[in-house]
C-alpha positions, 0 to 999 in steps of 0.5 A: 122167745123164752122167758128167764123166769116163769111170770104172769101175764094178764090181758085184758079188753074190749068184746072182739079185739082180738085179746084171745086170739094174742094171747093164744100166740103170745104163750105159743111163742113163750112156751107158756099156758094160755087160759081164756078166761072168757071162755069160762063165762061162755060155758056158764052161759051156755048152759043156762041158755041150753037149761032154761035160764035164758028169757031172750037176747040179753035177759037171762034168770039169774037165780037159775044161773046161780042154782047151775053152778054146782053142775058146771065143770070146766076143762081146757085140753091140751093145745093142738099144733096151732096153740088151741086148747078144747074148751069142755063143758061136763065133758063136751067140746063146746068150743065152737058152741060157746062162740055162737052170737045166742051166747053172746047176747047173755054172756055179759049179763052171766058175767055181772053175776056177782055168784058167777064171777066169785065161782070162776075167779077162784079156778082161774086164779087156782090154774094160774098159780105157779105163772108161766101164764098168759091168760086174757079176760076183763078183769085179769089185771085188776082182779084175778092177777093183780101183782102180775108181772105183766098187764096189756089192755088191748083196745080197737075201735068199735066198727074194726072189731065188728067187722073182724067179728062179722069176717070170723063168724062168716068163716064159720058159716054164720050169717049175720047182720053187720049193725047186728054184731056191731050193736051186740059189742056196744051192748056188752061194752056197755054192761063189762065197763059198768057192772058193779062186779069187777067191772072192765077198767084199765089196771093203773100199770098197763100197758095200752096197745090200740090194734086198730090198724095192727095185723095179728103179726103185727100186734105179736111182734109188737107186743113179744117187744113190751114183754121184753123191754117190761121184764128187763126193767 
């Protein structure tokens, strides 16, 4: 599928459902720019947790996250054949690494950082300037794309998202709990919808799609159709 014109689209949604992983397919299938921005805020947790601003699971030192900013530098790569685009952390792949469940016990409390988000807002909205983007988030919609011209807000229910999670971090050879992702998802949940700063909400004009019982094929195929019909209206 190719777009008559170059627009945004913003994606935006829970922990786990599946968001990145649409909206990676989604801009392969437009020949658009895919962004996760999520990633982003990984990589600042990342290197607060390798750099001593990390107190445990879900406690974090912020002022030391705030001071490490000035020392983080952000790249994505050029997507391989499958649409994956190195995430690049000071010039280290940490693709794989942002991904581990220590990252994600901070990442929502690094998110709620009014510093943090000011910080990577600006680069997100600087790399999707000239649209011909996809990119997925918590406050896309709402906040770094407001105008554009297409919003998903992609929901599942809770225990769905845990398990596709449990499945994908077992792929990679990471044993973990069940109840403990589950209980890890709530938690971040919890924090996006309710920080002060850009919390997770619905933007007024999305377009609300509930994967649940959806397959990743399914979802596209879904979805290429609301792009379709939403622009020609």
């Amino acid at each position: 599928m190719q777009a008559t014109q170059h627009i945004t689209i913003a994606i935006d949604g829970f922990s786990s459902c599946g968001k990145s992983t649409l909206a990676k397919a989604l801009a392969k299938k437009m020949n658009y720019t895919f962004i996760d921005s999520g990633a982003m805020y990984r990589c600042v947790a990342l290197y607060g947790l390798k750099n001593g601003c990390a107190l445990g699971a879900h406690k974090i030192n912020i002022a030391c996250i705030v001071e490490s900013l000035t020392k983080i530098r952000i790249q994505f790569g050029e997507p391989d054949s499958n649409g994956n685009r190195p995430v690049m952390l000071n010039n280290e792949n940490v693709s794989d690494a942002i991904r581990q469940l220590e990252v994600a016990n901070i990442v929502s409390e690094v998110a709620a950082i009014r510093e943090v988000r000011e910080f990577l807002v600006k680069q997100q909205q600087e790399l999707g300037k000239n649209g011909g983007v996809v990119m997925d988030g918590r406050d896309i919609g709402t906040v770094v794309f407001p105008h554009a011209e297409v919003k998903l807000f992609i929901t599942a229910k809770p225990e769905i998202r845990a398990q596709r999670r449990f499945l994908e971090l077992q792929a990679k050879g990471e044993i973990n709990s069940l109840d403990e992702i589950l209980e890890n998802l709530k938690h971040r949940d919890r924090i996006d919808s309710t920080r002060s700063i850009s919390p997770l909400t619905q933007a007024k004009d999305a377009l609300v799609v509930d994967n649940s019982e959806m397959s990743e094929t399914e979802q596209l195929e879904y979805v290429l159709n609301l792009v379709k019909n939403h622009t020609r209206a």
